[in-house]
Biotite code that builds the C-alpha atoms (Angstrom):
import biotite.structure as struc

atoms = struc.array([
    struc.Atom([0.000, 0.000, 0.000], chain_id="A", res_id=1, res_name="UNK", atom_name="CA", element="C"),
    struc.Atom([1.451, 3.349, -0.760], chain_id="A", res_id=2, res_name="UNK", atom_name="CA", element="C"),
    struc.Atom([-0.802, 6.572, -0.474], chain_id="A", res_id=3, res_name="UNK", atom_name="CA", element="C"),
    struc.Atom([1.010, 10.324, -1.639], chain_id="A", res_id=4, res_name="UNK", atom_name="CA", element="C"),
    struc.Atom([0.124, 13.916, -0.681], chain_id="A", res_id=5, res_name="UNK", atom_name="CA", element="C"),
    struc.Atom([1.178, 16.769, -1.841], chain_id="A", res_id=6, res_name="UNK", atom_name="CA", element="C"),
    struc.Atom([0.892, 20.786, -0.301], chain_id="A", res_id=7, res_name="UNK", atom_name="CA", element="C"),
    struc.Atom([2.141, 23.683, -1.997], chain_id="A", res_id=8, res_name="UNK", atom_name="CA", element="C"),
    struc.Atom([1.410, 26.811, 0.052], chain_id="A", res_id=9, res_name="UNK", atom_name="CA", element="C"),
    struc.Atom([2.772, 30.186, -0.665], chain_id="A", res_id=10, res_name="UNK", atom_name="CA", element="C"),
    struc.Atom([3.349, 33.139, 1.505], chain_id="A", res_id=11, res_name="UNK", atom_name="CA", element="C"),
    struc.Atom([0.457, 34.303, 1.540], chain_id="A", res_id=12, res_name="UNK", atom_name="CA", element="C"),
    struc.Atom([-0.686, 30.937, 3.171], chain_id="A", res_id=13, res_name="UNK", atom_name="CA", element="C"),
    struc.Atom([-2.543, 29.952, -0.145], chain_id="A", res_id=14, res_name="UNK", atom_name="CA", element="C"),
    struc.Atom([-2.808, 26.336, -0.146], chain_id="A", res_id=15, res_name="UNK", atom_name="CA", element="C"),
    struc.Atom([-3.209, 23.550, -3.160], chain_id="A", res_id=16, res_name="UNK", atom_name="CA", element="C"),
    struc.Atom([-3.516, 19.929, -1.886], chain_id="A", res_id=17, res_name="UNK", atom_name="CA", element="C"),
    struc.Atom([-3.171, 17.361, -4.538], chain_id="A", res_id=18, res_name="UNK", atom_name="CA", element="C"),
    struc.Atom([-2.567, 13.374, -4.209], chain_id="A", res_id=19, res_name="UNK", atom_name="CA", element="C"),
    struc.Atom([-3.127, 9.907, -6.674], chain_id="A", res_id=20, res_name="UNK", atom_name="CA", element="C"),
    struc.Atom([-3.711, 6.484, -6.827], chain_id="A", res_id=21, res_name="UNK", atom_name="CA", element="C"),
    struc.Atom([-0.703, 4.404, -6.528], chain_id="A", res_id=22, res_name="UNK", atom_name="CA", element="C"),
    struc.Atom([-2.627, 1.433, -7.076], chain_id="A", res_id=23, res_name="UNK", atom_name="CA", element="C"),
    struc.Atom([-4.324, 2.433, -10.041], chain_id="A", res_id=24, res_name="UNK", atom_name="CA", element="C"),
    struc.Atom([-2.495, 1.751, -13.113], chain_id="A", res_id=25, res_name="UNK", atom_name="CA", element="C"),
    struc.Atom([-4.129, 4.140, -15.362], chain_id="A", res_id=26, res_name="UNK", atom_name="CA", element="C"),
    struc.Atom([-3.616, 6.845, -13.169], chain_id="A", res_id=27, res_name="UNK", atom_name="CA", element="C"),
    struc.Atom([-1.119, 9.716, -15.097], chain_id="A", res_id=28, res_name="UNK", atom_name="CA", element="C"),
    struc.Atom([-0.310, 11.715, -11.746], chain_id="A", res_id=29, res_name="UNK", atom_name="CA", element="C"),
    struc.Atom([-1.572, 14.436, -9.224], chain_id="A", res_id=30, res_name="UNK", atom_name="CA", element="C"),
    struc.Atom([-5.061, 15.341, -9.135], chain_id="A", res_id=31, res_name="UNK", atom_name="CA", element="C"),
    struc.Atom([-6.086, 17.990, -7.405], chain_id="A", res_id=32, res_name="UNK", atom_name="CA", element="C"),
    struc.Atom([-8.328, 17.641, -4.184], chain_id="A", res_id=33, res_name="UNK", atom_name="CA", element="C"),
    struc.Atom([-10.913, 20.619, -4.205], chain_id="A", res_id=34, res_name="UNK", atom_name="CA", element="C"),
    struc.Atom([-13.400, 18.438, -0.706], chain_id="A", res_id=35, res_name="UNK", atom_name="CA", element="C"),
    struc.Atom([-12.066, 16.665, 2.273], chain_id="A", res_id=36, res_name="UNK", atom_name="CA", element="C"),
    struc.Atom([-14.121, 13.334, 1.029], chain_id="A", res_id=37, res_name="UNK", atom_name="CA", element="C"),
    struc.Atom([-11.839, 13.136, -1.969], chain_id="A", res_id=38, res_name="UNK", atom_name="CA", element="C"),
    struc.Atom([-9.251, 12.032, 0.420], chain_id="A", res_id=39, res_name="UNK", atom_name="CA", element="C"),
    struc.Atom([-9.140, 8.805, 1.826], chain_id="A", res_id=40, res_name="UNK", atom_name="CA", element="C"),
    struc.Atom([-8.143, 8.748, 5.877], chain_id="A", res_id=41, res_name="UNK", atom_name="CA", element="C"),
    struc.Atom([-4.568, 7.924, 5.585], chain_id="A", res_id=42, res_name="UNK", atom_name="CA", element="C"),
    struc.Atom([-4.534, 11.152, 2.800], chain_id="A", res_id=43, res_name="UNK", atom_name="CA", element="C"),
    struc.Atom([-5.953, 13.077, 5.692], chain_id="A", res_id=44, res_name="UNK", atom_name="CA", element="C"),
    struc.Atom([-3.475, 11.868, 7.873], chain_id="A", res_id=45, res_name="UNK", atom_name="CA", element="C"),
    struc.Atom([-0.540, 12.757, 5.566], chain_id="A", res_id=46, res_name="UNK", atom_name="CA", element="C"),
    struc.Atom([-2.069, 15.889, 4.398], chain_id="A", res_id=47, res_name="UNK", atom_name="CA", element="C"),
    struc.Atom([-2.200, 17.145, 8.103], chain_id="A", res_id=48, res_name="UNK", atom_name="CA", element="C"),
    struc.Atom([1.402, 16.544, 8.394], chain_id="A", res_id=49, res_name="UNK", atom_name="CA", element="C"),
    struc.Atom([1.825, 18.522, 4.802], chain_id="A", res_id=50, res_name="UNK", atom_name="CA", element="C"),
    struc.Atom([-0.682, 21.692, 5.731], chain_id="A", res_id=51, res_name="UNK", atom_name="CA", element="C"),
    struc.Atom([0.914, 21.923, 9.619], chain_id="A", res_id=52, res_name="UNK", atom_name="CA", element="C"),
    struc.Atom([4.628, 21.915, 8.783], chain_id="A", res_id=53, res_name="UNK", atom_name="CA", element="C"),
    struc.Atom([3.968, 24.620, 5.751], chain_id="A", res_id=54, res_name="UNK", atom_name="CA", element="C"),
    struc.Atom([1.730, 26.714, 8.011], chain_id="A", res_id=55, res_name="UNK", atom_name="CA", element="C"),
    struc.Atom([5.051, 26.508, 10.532], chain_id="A", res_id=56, res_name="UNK", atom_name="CA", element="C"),
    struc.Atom([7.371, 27.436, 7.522], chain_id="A", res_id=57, res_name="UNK", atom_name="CA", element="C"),
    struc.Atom([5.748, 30.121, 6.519], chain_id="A", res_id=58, res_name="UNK", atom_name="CA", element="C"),
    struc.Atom([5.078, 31.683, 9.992], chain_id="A", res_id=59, res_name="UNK", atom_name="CA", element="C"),
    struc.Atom([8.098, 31.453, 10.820], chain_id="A", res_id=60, res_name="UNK", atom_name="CA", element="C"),
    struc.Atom([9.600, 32.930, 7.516], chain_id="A", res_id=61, res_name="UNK", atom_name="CA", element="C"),
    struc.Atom([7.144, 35.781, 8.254], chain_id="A", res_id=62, res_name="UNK", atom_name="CA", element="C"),
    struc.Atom([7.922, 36.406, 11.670], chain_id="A", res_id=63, res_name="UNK", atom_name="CA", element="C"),
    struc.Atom([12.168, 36.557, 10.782], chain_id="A", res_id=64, res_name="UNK", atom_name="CA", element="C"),
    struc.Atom([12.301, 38.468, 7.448], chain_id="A", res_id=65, res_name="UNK", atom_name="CA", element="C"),
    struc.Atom([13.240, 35.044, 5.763], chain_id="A", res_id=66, res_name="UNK", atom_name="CA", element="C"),
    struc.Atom([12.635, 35.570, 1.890], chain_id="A", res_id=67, res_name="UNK", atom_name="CA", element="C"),
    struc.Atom([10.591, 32.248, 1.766], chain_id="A", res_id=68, res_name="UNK", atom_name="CA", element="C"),
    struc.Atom([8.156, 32.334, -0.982], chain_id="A", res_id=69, res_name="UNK", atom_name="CA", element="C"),
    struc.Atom([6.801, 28.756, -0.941], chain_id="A", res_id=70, res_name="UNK", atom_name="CA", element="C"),
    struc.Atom([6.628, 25.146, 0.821], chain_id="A", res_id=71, res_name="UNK", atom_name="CA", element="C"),
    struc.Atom([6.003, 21.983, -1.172], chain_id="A", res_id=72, res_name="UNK", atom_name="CA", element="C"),
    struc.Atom([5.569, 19.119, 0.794], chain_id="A", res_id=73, res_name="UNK", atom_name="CA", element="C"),
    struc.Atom([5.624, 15.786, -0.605], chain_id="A", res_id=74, res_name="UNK", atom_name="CA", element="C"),
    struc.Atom([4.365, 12.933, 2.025], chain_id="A", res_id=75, res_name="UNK", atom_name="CA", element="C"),
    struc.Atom([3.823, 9.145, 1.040], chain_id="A", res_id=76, res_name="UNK", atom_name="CA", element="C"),
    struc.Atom([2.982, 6.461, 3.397], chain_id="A", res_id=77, res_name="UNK", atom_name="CA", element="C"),
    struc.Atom([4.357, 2.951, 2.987], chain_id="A", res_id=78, res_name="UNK", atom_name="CA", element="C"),
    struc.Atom([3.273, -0.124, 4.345], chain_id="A", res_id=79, res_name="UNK", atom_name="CA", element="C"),
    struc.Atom([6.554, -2.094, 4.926], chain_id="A", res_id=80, res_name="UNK", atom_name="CA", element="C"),
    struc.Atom([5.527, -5.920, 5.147], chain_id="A", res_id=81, res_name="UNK", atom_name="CA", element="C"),
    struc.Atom([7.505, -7.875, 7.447], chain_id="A", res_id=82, res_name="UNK", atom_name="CA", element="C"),
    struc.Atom([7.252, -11.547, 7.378], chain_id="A", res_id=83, res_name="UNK", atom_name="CA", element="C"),
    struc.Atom([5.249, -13.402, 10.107], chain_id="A", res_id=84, res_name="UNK", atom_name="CA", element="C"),
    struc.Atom([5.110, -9.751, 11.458], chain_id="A", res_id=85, res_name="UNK", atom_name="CA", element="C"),
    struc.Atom([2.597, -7.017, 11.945], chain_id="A", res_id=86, res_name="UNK", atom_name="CA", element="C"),
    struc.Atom([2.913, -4.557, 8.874], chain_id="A", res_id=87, res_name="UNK", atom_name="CA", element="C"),
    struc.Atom([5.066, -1.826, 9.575], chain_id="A", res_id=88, res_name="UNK", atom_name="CA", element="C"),
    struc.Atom([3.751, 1.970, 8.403], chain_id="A", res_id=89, res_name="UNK", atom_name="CA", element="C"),
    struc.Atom([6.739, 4.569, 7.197], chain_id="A", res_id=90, res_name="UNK", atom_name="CA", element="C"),
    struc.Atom([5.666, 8.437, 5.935], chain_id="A", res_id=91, res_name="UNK", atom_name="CA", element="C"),
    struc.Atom([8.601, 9.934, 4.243], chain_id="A", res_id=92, res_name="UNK", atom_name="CA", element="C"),
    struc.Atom([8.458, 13.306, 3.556], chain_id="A", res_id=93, res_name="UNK", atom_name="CA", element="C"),
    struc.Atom([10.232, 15.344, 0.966], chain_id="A", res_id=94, res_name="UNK", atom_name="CA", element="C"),
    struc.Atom([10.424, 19.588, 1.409], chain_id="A", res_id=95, res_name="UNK", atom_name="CA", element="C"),
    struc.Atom([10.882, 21.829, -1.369], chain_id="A", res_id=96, res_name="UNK", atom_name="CA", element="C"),
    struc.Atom([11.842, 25.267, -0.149], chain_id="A", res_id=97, res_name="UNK", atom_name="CA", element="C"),
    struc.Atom([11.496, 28.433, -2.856], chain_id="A", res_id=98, res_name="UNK", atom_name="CA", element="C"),
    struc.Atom([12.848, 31.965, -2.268], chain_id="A", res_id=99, res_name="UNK", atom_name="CA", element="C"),
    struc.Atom([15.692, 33.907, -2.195], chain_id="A", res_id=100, res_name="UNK", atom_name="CA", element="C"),
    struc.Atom([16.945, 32.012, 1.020], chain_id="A", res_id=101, res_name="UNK", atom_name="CA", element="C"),
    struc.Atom([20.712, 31.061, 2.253], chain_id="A", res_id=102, res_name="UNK", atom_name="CA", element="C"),
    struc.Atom([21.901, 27.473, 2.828], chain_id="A", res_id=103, res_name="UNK", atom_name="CA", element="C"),
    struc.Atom([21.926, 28.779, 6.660], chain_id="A", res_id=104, res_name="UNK", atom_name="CA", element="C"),
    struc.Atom([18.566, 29.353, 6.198], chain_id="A", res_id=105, res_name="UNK", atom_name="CA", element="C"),
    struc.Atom([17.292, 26.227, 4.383], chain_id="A", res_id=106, res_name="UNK", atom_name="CA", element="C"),
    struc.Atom([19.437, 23.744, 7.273], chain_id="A", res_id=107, res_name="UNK", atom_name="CA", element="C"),
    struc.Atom([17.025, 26.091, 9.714], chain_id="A", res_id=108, res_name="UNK", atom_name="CA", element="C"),
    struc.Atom([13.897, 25.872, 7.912], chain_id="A", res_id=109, res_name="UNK", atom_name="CA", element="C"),
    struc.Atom([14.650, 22.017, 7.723], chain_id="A", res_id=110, res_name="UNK", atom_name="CA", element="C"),
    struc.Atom([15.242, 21.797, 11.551], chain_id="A", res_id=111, res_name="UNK", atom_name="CA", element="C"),
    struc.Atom([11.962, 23.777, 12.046], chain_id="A", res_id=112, res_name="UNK", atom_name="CA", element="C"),
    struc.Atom([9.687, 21.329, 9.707], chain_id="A", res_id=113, res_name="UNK", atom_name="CA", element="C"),
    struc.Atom([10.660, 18.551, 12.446], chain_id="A", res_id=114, res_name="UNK", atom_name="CA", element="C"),
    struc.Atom([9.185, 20.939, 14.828], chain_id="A", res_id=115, res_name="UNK", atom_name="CA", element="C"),
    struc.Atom([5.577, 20.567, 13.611], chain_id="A", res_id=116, res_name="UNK", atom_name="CA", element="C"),
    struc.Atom([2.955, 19.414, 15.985], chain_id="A", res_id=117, res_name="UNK", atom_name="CA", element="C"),
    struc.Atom([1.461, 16.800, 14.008], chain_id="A", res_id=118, res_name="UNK", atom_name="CA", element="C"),
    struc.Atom([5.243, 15.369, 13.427], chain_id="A", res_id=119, res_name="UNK", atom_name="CA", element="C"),
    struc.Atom([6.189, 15.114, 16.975], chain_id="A", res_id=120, res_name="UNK", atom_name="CA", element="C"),
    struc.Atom([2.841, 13.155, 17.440], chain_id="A", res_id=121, res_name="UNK", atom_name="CA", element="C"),
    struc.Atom([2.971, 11.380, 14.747], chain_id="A", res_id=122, res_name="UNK", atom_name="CA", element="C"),
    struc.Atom([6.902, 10.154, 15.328], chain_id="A", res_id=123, res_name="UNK", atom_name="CA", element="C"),
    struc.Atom([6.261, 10.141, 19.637], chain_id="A", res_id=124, res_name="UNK", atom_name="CA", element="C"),
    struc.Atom([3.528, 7.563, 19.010], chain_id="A", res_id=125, res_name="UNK", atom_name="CA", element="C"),
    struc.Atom([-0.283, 8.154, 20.092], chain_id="A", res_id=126, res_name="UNK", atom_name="CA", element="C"),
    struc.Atom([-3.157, 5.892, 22.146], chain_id="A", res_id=127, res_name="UNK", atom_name="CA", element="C"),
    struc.Atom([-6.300, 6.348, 21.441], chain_id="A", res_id=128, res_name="UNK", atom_name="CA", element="C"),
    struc.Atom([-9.285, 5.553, 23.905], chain_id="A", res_id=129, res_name="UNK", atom_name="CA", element="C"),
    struc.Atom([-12.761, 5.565, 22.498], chain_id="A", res_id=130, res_name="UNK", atom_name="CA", element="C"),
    struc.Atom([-15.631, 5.080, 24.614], chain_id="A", res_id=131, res_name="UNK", atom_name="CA", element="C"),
    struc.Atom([-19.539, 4.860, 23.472], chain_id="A", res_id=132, res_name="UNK", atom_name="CA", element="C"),
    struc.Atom([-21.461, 7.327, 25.149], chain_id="A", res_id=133, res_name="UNK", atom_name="CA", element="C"),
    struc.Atom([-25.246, 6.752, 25.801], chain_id="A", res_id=134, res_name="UNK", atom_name="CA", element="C"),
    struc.Atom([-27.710, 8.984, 24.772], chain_id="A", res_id=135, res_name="UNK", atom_name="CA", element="C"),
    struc.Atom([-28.044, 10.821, 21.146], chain_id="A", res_id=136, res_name="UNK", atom_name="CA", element="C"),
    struc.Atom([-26.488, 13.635, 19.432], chain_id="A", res_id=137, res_name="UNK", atom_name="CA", element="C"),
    struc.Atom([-23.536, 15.711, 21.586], chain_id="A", res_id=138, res_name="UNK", atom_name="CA", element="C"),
    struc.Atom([-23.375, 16.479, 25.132], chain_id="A", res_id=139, res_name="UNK", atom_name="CA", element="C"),
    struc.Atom([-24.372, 20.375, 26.288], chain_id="A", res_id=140, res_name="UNK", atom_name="CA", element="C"),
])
């Protein structure tokens, strides 16, 4: 199983998500997602990792007169399969960084990425405890 996202976002924290098929043969390449039910719930998953670290990029670039004009973020999840084993899940990421910047500035921007929320839950690990409430519709 492979699934890819990508998020372009410029400056002005305009944002393009696009991802594809890997499993479909007859797919050519990126289509662009225009409703959150295009995406499947690992997309959303990988997306949120794309969307929070260019959101940080940007902010930051904002905030410290760094001449960063754009993020691309290229995520893809792999499912590893490991004999006998439970399947093991890997996201790489890949970070295009546009502007007029340094390589000082790049290494930093890099360092920041990792600095994303949904990285450091994603990479720290996460339980998840789901109870069934009684009753209908929210609580007041």
């Amino acid at each position: 199983m492979s699934e890819h996202v990508v998020v372009r976002q410029n400056r002005r924290f305009e944002t393009e998500f696009r991802t594809w098929d890997t499993e479909d043969p007859e797919s050519d390449g990126k289509e662009a997602v225009f409703h959150i039910h295009e995406l499947t719930p690992h997309s959303l998953v990988l997306a949120s990792l794309a969307a929070c670290t260019a959101v940080l990029l940007n902010s930051y670039a904002q905030n410290h007169g760094v001449e960063l004009q754009e993020v691309t973020s290229h995520v893809r999840l792999e499912r590893i399969s490991q004999h006998g084993q439970r399947d093991k899940e890997l996201i790489e990421e890949e970070l295009t960084l546009s502007g007029e910047l340094t390589d000082d500035e790049r290494q930093k921007l890099f360092a920041i990425s990792k600095q994303c929320s949904i990285h450091k839950l994603l990479e720290a690990g996460i339980t998840v405890h789901s109870q069934l409430i009684e009753g209908e519709g929210e609580k007041s």
